[in-house]
C-alpha positions as CSV (number, residue, x, y, z in Angstrom):
1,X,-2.3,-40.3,-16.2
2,X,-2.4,-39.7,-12.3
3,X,0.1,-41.9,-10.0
4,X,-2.0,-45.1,-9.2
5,X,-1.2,-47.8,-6.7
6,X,0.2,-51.0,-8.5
7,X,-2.5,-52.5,-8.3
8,X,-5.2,-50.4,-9.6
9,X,-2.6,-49.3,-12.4
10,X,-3.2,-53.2,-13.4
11,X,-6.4,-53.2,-13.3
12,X,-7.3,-50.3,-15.1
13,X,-4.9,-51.3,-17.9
14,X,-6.5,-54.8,-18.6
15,X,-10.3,-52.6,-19.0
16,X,-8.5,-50.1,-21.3
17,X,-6.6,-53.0,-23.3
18,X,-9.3,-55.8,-23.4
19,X,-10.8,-55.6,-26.6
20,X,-14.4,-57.2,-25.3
21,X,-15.0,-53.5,-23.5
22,X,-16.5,-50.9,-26.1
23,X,-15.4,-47.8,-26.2
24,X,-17.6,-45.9,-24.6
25,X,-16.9,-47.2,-21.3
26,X,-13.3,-47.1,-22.0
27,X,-13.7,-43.1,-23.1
28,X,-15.5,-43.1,-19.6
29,X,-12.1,-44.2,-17.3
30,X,-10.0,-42.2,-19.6
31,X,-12.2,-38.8,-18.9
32,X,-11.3,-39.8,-15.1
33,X,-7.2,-39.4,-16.0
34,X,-7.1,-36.6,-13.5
35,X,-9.0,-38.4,-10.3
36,X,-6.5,-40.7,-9.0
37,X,-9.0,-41.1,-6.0
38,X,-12.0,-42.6,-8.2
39,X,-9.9,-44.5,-10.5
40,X,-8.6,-46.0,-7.0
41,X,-12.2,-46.3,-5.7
42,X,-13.2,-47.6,-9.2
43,X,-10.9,-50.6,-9.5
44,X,-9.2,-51.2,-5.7
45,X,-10.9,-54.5,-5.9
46,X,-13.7,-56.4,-7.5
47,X,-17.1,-55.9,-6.5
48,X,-17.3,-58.3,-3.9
49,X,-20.6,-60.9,-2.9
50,X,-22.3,-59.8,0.5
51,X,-25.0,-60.6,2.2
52,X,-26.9,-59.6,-0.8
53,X,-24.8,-60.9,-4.1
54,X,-23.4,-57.9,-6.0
55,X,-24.3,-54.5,-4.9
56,X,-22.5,-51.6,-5.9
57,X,-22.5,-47.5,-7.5
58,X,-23.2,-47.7,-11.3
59,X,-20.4,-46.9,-13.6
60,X,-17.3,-48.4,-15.2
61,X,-14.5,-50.3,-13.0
62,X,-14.3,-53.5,-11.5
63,X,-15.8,-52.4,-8.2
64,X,-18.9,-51.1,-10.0
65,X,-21.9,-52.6,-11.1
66,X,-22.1,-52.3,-15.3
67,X,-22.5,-54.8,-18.1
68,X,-18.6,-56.1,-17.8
69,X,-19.1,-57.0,-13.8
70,X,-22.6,-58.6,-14.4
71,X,-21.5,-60.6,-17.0
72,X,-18.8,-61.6,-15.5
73,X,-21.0,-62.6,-12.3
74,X,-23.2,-64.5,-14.4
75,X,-20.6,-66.5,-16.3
76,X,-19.3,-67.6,-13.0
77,X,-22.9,-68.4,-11.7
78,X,-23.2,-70.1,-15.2
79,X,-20.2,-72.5,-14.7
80,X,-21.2,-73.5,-11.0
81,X,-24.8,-74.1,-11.9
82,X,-23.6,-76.9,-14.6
83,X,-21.0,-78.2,-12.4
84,X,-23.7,-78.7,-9.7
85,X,-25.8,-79.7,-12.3
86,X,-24.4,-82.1,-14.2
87,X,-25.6,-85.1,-12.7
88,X,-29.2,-84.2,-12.6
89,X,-31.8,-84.7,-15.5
90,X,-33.1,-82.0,-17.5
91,X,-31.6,-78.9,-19.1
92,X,-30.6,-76.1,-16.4
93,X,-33.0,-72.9,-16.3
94,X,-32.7,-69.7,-14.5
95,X,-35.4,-67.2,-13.6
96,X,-34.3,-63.8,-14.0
97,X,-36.2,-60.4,-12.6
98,X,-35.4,-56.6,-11.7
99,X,-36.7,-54.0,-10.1
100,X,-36.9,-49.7,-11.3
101,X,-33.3,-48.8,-11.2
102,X,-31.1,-47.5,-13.8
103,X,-30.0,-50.0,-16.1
104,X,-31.9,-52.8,-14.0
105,X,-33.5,-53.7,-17.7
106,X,-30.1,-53.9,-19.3
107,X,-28.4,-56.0,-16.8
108,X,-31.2,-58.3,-16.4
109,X,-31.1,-58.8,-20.1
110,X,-27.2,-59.4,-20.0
111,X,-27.4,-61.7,-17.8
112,X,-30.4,-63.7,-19.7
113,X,-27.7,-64.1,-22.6
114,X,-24.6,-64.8,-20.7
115,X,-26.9,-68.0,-19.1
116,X,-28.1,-68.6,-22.9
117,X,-24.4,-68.7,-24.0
118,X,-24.0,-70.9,-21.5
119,X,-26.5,-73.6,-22.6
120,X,-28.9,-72.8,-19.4
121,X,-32.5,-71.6,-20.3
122,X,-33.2,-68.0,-19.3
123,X,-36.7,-67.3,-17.9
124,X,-36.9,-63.5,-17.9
125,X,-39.7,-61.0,-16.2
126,X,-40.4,-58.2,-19.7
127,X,-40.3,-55.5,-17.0
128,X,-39.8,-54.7,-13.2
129,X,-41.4,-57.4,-10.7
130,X,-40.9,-57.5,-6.8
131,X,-37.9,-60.0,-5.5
132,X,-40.3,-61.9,-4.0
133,X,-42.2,-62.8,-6.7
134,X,-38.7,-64.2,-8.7
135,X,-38.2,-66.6,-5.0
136,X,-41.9,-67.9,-5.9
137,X,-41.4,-68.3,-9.7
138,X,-37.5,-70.3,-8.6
139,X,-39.7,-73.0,-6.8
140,X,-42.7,-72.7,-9.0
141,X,-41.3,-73.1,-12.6
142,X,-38.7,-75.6,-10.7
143,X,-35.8,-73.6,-12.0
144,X,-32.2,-74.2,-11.0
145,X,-31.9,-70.9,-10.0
146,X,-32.5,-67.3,-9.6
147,X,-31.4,-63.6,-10.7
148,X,-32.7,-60.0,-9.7
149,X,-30.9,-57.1,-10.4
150,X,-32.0,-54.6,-7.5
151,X,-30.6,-52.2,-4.9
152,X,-33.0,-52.9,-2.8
153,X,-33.5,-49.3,-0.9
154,X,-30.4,-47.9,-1.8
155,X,-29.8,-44.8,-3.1
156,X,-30.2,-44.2,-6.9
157,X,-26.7,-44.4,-7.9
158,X,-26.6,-47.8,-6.6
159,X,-27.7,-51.2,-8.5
160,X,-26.8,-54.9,-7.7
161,X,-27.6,-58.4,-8.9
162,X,-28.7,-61.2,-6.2
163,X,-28.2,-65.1,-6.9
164,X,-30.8,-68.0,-5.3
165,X,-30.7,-71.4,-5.4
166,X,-33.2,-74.1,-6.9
167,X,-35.2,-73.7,-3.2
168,X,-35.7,-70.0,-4.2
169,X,-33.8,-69.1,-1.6
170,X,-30.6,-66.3,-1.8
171,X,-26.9,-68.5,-2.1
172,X,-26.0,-69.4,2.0
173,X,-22.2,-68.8,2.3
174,X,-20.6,-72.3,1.1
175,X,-22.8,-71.8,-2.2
176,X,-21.8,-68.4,-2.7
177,X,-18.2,-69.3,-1.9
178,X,-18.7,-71.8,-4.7
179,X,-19.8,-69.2,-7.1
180,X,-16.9,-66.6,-5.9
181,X,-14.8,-69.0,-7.1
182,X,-16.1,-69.6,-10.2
183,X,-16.1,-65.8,-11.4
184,X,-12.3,-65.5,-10.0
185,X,-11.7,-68.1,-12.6
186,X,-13.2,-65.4,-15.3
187,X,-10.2,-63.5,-15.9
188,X,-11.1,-61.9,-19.3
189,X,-14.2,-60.4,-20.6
190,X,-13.3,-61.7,-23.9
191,X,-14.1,-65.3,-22.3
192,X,-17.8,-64.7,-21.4
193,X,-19.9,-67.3,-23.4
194,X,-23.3,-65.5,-24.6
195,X,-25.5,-65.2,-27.8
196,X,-27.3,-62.1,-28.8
197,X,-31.2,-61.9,-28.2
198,X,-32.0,-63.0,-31.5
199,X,-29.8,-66.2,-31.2
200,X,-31.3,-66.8,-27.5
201,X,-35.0,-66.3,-28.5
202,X,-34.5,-68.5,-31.5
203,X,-33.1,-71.4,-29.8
204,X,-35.4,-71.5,-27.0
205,X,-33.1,-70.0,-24.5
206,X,-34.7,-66.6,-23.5
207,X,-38.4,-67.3,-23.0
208,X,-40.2,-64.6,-21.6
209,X,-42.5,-64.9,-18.7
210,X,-46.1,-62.6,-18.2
211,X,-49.3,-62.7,-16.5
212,X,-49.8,-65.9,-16.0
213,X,-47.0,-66.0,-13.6
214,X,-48.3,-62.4,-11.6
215,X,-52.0,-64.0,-11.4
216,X,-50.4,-67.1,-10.1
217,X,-48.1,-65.3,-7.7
218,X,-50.7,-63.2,-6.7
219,X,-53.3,-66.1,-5.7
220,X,-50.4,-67.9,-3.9
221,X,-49.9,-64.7,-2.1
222,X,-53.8,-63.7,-1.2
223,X,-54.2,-67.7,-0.1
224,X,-51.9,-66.9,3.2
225,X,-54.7,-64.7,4.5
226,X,-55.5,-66.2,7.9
227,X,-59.7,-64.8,8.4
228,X,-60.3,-64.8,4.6
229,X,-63.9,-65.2,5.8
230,X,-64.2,-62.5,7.8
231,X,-62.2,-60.5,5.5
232,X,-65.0,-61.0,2.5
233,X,-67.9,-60.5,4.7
234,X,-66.6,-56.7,5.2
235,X,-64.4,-56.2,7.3
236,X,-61.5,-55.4,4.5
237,X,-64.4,-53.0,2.7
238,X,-64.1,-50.9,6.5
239,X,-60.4,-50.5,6.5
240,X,-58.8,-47.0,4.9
241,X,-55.8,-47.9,3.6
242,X,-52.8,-45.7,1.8
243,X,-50.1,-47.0,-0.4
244,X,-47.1,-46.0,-1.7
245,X,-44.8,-48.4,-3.3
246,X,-41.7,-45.2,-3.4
247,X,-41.6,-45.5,-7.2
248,X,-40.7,-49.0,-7.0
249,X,-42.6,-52.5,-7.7
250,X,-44.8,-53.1,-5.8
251,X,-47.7,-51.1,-7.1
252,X,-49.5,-53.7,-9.0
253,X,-48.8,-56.7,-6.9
254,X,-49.5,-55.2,-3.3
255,X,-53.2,-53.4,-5.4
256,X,-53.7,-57.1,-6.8
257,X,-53.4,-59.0,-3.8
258,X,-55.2,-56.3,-1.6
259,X,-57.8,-56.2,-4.1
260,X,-58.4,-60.5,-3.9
261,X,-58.7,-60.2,-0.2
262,X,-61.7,-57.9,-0.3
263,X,-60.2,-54.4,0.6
264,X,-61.6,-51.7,-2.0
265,X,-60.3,-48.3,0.1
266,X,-57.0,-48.5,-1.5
267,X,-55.9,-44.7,-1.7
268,X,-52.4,-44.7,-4.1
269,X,-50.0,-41.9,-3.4
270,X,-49.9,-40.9,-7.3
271,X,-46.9,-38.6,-7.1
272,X,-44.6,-42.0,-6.0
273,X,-46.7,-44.7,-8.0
274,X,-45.0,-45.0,-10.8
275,X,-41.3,-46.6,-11.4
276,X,-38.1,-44.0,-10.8
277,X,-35.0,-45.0,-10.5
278,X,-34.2,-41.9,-9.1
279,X,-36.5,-41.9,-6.4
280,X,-37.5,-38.0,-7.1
281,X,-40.1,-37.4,-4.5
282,X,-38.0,-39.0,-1.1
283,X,-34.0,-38.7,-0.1
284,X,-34.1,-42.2,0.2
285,X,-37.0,-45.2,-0.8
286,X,-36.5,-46.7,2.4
287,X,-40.1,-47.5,4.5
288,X,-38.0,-47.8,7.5
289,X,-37.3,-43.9,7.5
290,X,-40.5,-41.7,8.4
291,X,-39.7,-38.9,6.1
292,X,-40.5,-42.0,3.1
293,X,-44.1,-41.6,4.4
294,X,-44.7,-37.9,4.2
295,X,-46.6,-37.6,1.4
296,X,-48.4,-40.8,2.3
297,X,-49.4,-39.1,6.0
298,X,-50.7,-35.9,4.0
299,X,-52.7,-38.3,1.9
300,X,-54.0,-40.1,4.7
301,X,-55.0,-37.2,6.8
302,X,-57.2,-36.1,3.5
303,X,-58.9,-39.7,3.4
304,X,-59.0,-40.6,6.9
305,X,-56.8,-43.7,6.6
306,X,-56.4,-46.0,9.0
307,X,-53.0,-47.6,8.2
308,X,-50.1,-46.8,5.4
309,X,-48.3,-48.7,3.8
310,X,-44.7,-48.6,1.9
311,X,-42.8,-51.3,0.0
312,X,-39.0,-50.0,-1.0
313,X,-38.4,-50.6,-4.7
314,X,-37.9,-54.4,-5.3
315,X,-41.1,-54.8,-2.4
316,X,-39.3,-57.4,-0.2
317,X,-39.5,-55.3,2.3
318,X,-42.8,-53.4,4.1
319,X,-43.3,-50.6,6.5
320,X,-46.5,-49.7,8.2
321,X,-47.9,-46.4,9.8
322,X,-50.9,-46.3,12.3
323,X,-53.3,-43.4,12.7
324,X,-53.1,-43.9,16.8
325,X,-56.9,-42.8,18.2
326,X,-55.5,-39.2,18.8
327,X,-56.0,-38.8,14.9
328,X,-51.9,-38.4,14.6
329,X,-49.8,-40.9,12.4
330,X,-47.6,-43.4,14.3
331,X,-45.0,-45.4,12.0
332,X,-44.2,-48.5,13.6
333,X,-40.3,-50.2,13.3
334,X,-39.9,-53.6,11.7
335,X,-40.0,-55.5,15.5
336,X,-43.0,-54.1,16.1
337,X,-44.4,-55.1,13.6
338,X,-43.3,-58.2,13.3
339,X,-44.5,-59.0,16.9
340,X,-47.9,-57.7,16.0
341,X,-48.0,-60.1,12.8
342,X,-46.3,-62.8,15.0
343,X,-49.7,-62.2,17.3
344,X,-52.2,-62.1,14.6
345,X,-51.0,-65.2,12.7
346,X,-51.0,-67.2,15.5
347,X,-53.7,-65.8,16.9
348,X,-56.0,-66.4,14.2
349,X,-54.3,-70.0,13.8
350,X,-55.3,-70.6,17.4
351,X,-58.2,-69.4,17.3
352,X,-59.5,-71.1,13.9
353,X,-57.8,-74.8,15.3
354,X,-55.4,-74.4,12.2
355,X,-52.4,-74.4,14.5
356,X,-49.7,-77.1,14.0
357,X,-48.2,-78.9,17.2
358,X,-45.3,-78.6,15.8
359,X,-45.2,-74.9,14.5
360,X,-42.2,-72.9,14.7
361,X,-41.3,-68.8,14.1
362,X,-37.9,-67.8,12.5
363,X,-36.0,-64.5,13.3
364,X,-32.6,-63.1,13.5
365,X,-29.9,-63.0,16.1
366,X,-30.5,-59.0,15.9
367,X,-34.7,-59.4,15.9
368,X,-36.1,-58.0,19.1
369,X,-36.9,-60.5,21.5
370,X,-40.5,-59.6,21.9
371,X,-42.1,-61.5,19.0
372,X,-40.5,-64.5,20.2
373,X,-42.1,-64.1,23.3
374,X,-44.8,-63.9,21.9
375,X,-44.6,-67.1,19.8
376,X,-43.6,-69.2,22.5
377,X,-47.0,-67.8,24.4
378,X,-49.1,-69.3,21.6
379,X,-46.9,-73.0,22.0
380,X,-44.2,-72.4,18.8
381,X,-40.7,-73.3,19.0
382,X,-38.7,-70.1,18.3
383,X,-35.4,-70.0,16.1
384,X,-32.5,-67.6,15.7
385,X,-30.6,-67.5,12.7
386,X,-27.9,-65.0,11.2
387,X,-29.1,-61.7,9.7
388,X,-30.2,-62.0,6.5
389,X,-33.5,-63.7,5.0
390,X,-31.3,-66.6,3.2
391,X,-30.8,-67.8,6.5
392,X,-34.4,-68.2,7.3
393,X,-34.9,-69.6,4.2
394,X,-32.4,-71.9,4.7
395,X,-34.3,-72.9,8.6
396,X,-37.3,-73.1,5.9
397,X,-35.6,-75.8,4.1
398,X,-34.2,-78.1,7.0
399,X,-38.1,-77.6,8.2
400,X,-39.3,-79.3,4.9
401,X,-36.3,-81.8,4.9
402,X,-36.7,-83.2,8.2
403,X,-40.9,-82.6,8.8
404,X,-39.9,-82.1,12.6
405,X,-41.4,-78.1,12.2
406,X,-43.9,-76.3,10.4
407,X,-42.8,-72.8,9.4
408,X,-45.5,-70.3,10.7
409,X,-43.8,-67.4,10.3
410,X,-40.2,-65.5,9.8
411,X,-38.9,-62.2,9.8
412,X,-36.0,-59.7,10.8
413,X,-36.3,-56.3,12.0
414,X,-35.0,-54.3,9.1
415,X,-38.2,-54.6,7.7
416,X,-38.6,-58.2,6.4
417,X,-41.7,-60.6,6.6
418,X,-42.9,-64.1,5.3
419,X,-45.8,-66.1,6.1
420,X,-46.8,-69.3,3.8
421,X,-44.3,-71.6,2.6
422,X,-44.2,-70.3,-1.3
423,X,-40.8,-68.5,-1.5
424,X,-37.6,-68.0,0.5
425,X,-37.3,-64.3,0.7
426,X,-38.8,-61.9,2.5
427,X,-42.1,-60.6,1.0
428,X,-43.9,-57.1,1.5
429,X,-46.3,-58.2,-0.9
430,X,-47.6,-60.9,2.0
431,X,-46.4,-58.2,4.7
432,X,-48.8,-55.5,3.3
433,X,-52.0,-57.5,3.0
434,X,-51.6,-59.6,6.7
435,X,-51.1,-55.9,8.1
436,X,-54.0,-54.7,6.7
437,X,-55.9,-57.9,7.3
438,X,-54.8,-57.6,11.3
439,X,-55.7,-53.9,11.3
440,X,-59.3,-54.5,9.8
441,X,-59.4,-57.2,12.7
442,X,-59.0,-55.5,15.3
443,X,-61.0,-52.4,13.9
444,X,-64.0,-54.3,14.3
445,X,-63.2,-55.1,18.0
446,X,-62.7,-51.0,18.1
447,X,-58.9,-51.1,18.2
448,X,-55.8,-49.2,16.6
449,X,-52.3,-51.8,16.0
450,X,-51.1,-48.7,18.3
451,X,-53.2,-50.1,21.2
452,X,-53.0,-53.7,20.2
453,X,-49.5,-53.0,21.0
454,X,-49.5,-51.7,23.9
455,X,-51.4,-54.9,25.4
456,X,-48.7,-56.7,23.8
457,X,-46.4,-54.4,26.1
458,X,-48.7,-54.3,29.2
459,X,-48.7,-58.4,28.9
460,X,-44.9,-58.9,27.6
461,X,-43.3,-56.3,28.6
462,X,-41.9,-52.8,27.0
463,X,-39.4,-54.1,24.6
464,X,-37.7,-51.5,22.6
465,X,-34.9,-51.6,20.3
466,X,-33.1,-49.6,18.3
467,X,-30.4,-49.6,15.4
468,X,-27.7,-46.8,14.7
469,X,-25.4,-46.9,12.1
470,X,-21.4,-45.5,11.0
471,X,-21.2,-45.1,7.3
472,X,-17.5,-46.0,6.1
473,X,-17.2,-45.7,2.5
474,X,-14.3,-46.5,0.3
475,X,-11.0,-48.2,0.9
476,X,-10.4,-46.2,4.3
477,X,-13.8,-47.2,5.6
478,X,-13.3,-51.2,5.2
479,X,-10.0,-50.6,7.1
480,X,-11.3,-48.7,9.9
481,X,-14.3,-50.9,10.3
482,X,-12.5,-53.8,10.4
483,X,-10.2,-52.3,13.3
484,X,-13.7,-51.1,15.0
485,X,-15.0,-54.6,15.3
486,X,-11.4,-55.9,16.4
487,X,-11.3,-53.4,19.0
488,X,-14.4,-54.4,20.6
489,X,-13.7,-58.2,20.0
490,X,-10.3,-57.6,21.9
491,X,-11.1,-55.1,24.3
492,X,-14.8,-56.2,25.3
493,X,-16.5,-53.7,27.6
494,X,-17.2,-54.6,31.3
495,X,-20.3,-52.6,32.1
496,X,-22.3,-50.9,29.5
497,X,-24.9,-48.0,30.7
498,X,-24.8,-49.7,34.5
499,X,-25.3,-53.2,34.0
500,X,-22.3,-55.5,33.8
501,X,-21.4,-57.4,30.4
502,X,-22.3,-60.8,31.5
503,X,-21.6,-62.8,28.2
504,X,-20.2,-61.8,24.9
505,X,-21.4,-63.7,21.6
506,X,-18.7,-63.9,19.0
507,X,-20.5,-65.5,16.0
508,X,-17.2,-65.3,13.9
509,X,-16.4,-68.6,16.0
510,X,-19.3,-70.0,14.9
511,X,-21.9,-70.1,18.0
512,X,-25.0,-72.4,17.8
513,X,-24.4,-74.2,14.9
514,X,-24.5,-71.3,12.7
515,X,-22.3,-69.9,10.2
516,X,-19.4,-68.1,10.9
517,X,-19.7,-64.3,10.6
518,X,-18.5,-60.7,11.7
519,X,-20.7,-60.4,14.0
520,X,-20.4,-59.3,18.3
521,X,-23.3,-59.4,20.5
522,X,-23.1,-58.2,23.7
523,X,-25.7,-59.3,26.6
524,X,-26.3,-57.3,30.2
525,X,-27.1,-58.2,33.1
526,X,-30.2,-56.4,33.5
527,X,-31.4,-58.5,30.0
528,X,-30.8,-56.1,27.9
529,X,-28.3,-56.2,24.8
530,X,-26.4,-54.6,22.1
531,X,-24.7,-56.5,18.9
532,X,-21.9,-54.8,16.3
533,X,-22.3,-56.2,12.5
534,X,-20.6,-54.6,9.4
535,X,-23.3,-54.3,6.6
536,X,-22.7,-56.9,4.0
537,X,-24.5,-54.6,0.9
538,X,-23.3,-51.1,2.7
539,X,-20.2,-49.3,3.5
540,X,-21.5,-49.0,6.9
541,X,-21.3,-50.9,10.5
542,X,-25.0,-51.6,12.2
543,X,-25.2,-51.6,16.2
544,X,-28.4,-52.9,17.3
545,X,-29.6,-51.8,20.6
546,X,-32.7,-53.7,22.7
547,X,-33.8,-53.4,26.4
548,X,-36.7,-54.8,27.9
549,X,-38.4,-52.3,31.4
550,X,-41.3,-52.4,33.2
551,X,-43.0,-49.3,31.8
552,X,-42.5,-47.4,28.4
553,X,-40.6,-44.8,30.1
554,X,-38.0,-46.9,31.6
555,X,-37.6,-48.5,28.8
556,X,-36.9,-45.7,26.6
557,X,-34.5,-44.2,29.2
558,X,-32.5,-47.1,29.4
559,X,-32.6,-47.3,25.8
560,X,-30.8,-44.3,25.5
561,X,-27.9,-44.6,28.2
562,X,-27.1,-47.8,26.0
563,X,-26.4,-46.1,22.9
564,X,-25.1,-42.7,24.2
565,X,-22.4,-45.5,25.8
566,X,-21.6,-47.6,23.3
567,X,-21.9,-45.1,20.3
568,X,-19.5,-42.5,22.4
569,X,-16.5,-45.4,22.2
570,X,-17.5,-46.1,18.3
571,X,-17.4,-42.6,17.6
572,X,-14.3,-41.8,19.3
């Protein structure tokens, strides 16, 4: 075989040698004797916890995601939940889902009978339900924890496995470190406890969940609805709607909750209804991208739509395009968005007496500043926390703990919304129907979201943001963005696009009482700011751009000078 580093050499071995690894996956590595560069990629390290748990390309090696690394995930999850555990009444459970992608049924299914090996129940989802819904069904079946095996919008070579906690809420970084170390302790495959499905099903450790759960989840989900009234007395029966849930899962539940709320002009783009883990009909099921909403735009041109919406294939997260009063299609990013959803929630809170004195909106240190602005208009307290929902469900948590906030609403700019206080993930489910809900709104008072947000700009100001983003993969790429973020962090810029660097943000101190993390915001002078993080699920570093001007012009040329500066010392 092909010279390998040391290291790799020993890995490799201990898959071909371990006599828990079939042979077909063996016969796999061996075919790769002659690629010294994916055997490298394939077992350089172990597939690593992100933001995200596990997320990794499909195929045999111990930085891939496959039966051996999911197992091996789940025993260590296994072992931490019954250390944590043990002094609390009752026999453990965990609530297990997974979305469309290849082999999501098979890993799900694994890691049901690792748990069940393990002596800790296994409440399993038959087939493919939104990450959402397995938050909600954590908290409602008062689990000890949670499991989906999803990619989110990756591409379709991609799977991964998430964890969450009892609150239904994905593992903050001291839990997750817990768990790290845990499956560090698995050092052979042959030492993975777990029954077959007969043996599970037999004993009362894989119990299947169904319909009762969806109709529950789907009630929970249509009760956030803020005009409910106004809703069933027609104003959902006006609004054209298009939906496309890019082959993932969130067909059924978005149609079901849509459907409970009153709107019957649900158009369905058929070629991307139904679940395909290869994604056929888009380069990638992402809703943040426009060219995800092509075939939705040609439907809704045909039908006249007034909004379309995308979910990405576990539906946690929601995307929305506006037919503007010109008749053309605008798609709207996730902090617009959010800000108009931030304005109709409370709004409609307001404006129904329904609104707490205490209330309080969640976002992220990289979430344009406009929807706070907004929430602070309508009297909430405004909160920043890392990126990542976990950390807004976490805000969620200390909110129930202490009773000193009531959680309106949360959300992050990549796409990520939750109103209510069922789950602690991000929901497109909940996303889809208060978009629609605001859109049939302001219909009736003769408006588009388009020009609902531009009084939001004409009274807040013209906020725009935007996110670029260096893709690094393999060995290589972790090294040189690791030296990207180090040269920034020791060689800050003074002046950025002609506005002085007045303060730089290094979260990997620890700033605010948040976590520490990778993370470098940089704020101007002038008010606007730019922030560097390296994805935690990607091979990829994020810069996040936002400025704030006085007209939408200005603000989209200043826009620009900021990233043409900053990207131009990235890319060099």
């Amino acid at each position: 075989m092909a010279e390998l580093s040391a290291n790799v050499r020993e890995r490799l071995d201990s898959w071909l040698q371990d006599p828990a690894i079939d042979d077909a996956t063996k016969q796999e590595l061996k075919q790769l004797e002659n690629n010294p560069v994916e055997l490298e990629d394939r077992f350089y390290r172990d597939l690593e916890f992100g933001t995200g748990g596990l997320r990794g390309v499909i195929g045999a090696g111990s930085n891939r995601m496959n039966r051996y690394t999911v197992a091996r995930a789940t025993q260590g999850f296994a072992e931490y939940i019954l250390q944590a555990h043990g002094q609390q009444d009752g026999k453990p459970s965990v609530v297990i889902a997974h979305d469309c992608r290849h082999f999501s049924p098979e890993f799900a299914l694994e890691a049901a009978l690792v748990l069940a090996g393990n002596g800790i129940a296994a409440k399993l989802f038959p087939s493919l339900r939104p990450t959402p819904q397995l938050s909600y069904a954590v908290r409602e079946l008062a689990a000890t924890g949670g499991i989906v095996v999803t990619a989110s919008h990756n591409p379709p070579e991609y799977n991964g496995y998430k964890v969450y906690n009892a609150f239904g809420g994905q593992l903050v970084p001291d839990e997750a470190e817990q768990v790290i170390a845990h499956i560090r302790e698995v050092t052979s495959f042959g030492g993975i406890k777990r029954l077959s499905r007969e043996e599970a099903e037999q004993q009362g450790m894989l119990v299947w969940l169904g319909e009762a759960e969806d109709e529950a989840f789907a009630e929970t989900v249509a009760a956030t609805s803020v005009n409910r009234e106004l809703m069933a007395a027609g104003a959902a029966k006006d609004l054209v709607v298009v939906f496309t849930p890019l082959h993932g899962t969130g067909n059924l539940p978005v149609r079901r909750v849509l459907d409970k709320i009153g709107f019957t002009q649900v158009h369905i783009v058929k070629e991307q209804e139904l679940p395909d883990g290869n994604f056929s009909t888009v380069k990638s099921p992402n809703p943040e991208e426009r060219e995800a909403f092509t075939m939705a735009i040609e439907l809704g041109k045909q039908v006249g739509a007034d909004i379309l919406i995308g979910t990405d294939p576990d539906a946690d997260r929601m995307g929305a395009v506006v037919r503007a009063a010109n008749g053309e299609y605008e798609i709207l990013t996730g902090n617009q968005s959010g800000a108009i959803l931030v304005h109709y929630v409370l709004g409609q809170l307001k404006e129904a007496g329904k609104f707490p004195e205490n209330g309080a909106v969640v976002k992220t240190i990289v979430t344009s500043e406009m929807g706070a602005t907004i929430a602070r208009h309508y009297g909430a307290a405004v909160f920043n926390t890392l990126t990542g929902f976990k950390y807004i469900g976490e805000k969620m948590n200390q909110f129930d703990e202490t009773g000193e906030y009531t959680y309106l609403f949360g959300y992050e700019e990549s796409y990520g919304y939750l109103a209510g206080n069922y789950a602690r993930d991000k929901d497109a489910i909940v996303a889809a129907s208060l978009i629609c809900e605001a859109a049939a709104y302001y219909k009736r008072q003769g408006k588009t979201l388009i020009d609902v947000l531009e009084e939001l700009y004409t009274q807040f100001g013209y906020y725009r943001e935007s996110l670029a983003s260096r893709t690094l993969k393999g060995k290589d790429g972790v090294a040189k963005i690791g030296a990207l973020m180090e040269d920034f962090r020791s060689n800050p810029p003074q002046q950025i696009a002609g506005s002085e660097v007045k303060q730089v943000l290094d979260y990997s101190l620890g700033l605010d009482g948040l976590p520490r993390e990778n993370v470098l915001k940089f704020m101007l002078a002038d008010g606007s700011w730019f922030c560097l993080r390296p994805s935690g699920t990607e091979p990829k570093i994020k810069c996040y751009f936002a400025v704030c001007g006085e007209s939408n012009e200005d603000a989209k040329a200043s826009l620009k000078r900021l990233e043409d500066e900053v990207l131009a010392r990235i890319d060099a």
